[in-house]
C-alpha positions in Angstrom: 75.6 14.9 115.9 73.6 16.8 113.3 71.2 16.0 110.5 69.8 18.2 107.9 67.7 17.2 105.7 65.8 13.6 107.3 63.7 15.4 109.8 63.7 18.4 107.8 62.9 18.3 104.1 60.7 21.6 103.8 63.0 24.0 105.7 66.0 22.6 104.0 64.4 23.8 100.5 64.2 26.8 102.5 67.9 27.7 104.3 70.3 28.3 102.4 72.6 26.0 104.9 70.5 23.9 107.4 72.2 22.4 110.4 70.3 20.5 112.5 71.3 19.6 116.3 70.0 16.7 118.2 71.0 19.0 121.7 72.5 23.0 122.1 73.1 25.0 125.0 72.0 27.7 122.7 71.7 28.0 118.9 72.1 31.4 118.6 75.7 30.9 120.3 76.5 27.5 117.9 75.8 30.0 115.0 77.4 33.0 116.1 80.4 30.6 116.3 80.0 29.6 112.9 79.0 32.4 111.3 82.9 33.5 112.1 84.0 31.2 110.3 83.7 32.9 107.0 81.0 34.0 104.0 82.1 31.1 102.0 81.1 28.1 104.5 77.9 30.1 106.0 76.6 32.4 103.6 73.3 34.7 104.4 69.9 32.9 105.9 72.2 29.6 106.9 70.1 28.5 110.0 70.6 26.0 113.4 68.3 24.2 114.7 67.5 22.1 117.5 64.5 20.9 119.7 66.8 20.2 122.7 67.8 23.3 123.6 69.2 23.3 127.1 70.3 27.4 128.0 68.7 29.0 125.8 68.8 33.4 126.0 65.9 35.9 125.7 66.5 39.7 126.5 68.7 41.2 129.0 70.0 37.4 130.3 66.5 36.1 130.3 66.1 32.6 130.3 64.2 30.5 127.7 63.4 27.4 129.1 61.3 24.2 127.2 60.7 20.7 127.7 63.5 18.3 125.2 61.6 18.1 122.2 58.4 20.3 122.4 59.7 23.5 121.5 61.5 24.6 118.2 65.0 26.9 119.1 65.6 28.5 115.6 68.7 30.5 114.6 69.3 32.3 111.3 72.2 34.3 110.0 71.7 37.4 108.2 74.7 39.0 106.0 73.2 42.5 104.8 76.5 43.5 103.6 78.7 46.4 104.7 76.3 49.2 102.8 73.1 48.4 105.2 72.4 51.1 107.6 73.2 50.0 110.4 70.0 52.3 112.2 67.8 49.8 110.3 69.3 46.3 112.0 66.4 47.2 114.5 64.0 45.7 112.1 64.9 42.4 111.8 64.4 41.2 115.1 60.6 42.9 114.2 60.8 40.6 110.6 61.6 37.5 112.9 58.6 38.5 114.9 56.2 38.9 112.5 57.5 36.0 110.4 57.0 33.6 113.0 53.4 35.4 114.3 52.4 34.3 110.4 54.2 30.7 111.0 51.9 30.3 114.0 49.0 31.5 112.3 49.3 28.7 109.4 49.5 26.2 111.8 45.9 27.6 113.9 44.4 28.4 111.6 41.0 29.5 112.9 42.2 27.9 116.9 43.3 31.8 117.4 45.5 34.6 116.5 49.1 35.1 116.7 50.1 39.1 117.0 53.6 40.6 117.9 54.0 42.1 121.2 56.7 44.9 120.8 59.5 44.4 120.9 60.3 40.7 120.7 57.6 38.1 121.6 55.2 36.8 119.6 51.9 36.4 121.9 48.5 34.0 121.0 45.3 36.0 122.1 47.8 37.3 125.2 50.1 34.3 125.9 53.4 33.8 124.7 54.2 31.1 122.2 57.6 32.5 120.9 60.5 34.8 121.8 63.1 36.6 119.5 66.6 37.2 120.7 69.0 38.8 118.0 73.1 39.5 118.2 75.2 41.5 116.1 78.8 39.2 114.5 80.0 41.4 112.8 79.7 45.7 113.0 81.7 46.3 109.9 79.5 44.3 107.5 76.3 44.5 110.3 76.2 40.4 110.0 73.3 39.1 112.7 72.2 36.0 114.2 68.3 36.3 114.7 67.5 33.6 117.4 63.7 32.8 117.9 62.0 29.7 120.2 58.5 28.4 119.6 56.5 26.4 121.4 55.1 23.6 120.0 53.6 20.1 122.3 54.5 21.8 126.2 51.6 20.8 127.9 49.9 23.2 130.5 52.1 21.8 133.1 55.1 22.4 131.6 54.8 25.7 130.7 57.1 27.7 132.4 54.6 30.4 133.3 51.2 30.8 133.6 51.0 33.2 130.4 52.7 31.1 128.1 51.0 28.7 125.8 52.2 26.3 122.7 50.8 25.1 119.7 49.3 22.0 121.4 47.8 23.5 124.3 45.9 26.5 121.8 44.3 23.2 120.2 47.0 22.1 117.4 47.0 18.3 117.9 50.4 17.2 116.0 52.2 20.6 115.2 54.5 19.9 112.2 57.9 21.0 113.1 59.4 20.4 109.9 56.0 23.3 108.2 56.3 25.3 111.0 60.2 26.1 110.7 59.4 26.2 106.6 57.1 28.3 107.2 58.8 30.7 109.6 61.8 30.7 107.2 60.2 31.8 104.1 58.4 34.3 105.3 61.4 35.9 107.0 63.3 35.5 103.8 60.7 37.3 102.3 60.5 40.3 105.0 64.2 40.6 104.7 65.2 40.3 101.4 62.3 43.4 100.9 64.4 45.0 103.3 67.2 44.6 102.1 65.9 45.3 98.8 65.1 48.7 99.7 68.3 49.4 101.3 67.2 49.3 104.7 63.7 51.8 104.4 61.0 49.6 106.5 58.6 52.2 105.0 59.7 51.7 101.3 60.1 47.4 102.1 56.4 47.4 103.2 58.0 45.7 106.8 57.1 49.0 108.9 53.1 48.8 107.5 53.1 44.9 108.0 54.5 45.1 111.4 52.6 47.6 112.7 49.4 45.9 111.4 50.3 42.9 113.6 51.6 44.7 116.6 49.4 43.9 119.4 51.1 46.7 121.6 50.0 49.5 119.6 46.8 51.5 120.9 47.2 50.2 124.4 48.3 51.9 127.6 51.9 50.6 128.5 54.3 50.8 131.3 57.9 51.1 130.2 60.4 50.3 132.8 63.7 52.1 131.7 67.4 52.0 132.6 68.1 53.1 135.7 64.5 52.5 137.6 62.6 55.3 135.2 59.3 54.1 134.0 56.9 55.8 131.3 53.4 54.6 131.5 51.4 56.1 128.7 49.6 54.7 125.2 51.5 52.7 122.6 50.6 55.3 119.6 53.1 53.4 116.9 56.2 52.4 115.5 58.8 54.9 113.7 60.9 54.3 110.9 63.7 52.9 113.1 61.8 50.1 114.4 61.5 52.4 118.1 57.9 52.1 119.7 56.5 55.5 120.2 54.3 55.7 123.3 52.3 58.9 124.5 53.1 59.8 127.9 49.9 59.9 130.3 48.9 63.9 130.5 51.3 64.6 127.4 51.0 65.8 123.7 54.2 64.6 123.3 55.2 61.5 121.8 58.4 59.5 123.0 60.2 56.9 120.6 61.6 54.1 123.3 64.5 51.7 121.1 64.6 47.8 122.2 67.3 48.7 124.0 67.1 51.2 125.8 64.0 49.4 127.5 64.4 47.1 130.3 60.6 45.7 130.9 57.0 46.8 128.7 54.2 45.3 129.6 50.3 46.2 128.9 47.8 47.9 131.6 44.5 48.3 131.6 43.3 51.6 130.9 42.2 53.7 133.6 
């Protein structure tokens, strides 16, 4: 059963389809079904929703797991059109990021600071409060589903690990589902339509400058674990123009730029 528009009057100004579920397995797979279904029926930034979410998907087969009805499991649909370069679709996992880091934000307000961890989490002085999972439809025309979970009333015992956090437990006492998906939604409508604005040049869109400023990853010493058991360990020096972190190897000059990908685990370390 689905409802658009009763528990969701802001984000529905928002979406240019809104479909909201009462339970999914996983939204990302509801729209990637739909979004097959043709141009006409599900244009560009329709969006699924649900805060049942029962098998949700992170990176690499991750799970994403969440309480029924105290996390948010966004999906949105991008159509950039069969002229985007395709080396740019790296970005709008980043736009996802950063719009729902800003989301978060709005709703702390001065309770803490929401930052993107590259290349797909948004983080709350260190914990997570949201992932970002996105999946090419369509090569030919580089359609993509940009899935995204946020957490919003899981209490500290129902996080599923101990660095995770919501909305509730950083001091939010009655999140607003309804502004936080508004929120997240215009500002990634905003981050992509500059993008696609610009043809695909994060530089030109602003997106590469905005995300970087955000990026909680950059300027610290990371370990990389690679395909294949290789890891890099080395500082987080920035972000190039294809959306690929670019991390100094420990005792290097050189700089190495490591795409989502191609990377299997990054986490942080502290500096020696």
């Amino acid at each position: 059963m689905t409802n658009t528009s009763a528990r969701f009057p802001l984000a529905s100004a928002v979406a240019s389809r809104l479909e909201v579920l009462e339970t999914s397995t996983s939204t990302n797979d509801e729209l990637v079904a739909r979004a097959r279904q043709g141009a006409a029926d599900w244009p560009s930034f329709s969006v699924v929703v649900t805060d049942n979410q029962t098998a949700g998907r992170g990176r690499l087969g991750r799970q994403w797991t969440a309480p029924a009805g105290a996390s948010l499991a966004i999906s949105v649909l991008v159509r950039p059109g069969p002229t985007f370069p395709l080396d740019s679709l790296g970005w709008l996992p980043l736009a996802a990021g950063l719009a729902m880091a800003r989301a978060v934000n709005n709703a702390l307000g001065s309770l803490g600071t929401a930052m993107v961890k590259w290349p797909n989490d948004v983080l709350v002085d260190g914990s997570k409060i949201s992932g970002v999972l996105s999946e090419l439809v369509d090569p030919e025309t580089g359609a993509v589903v940009i899935g995204a979970g946020v957490n919003l009333t899981i209490s500290d015992e129902d996080l599923p690990v101990p660095t995770a956090t919501s909305l509730a437990v950083e001091g939010v006492p009655e999140p607003d589902p309804d502004r936080i998906l508004s929120d997240y939604l215009s500002e990634l409508w905003s981050l992509v339509e500059s993008l696609l604005d610009s043809r695909g040049d994060a530089a030109a869109s602003g997106l590469q400058k905005a995300v970087t400023e955000s990026c909680s990853t950059l300027g610290e010493r990371v370990r990389v674990e690679l395909p294949g058991g290789n890891i890099l360990t080395g500082i987080a020096r920035g972000i190039d123009s294809s959306g690929r972190i670019v991390v100094q190897a420990d005792g290097s000059p050189d700089v190495t730029p490591i795409a989502a990908g191609d990377v299997t685990h990054l986490r942080t370390e502290a500096r020696a």
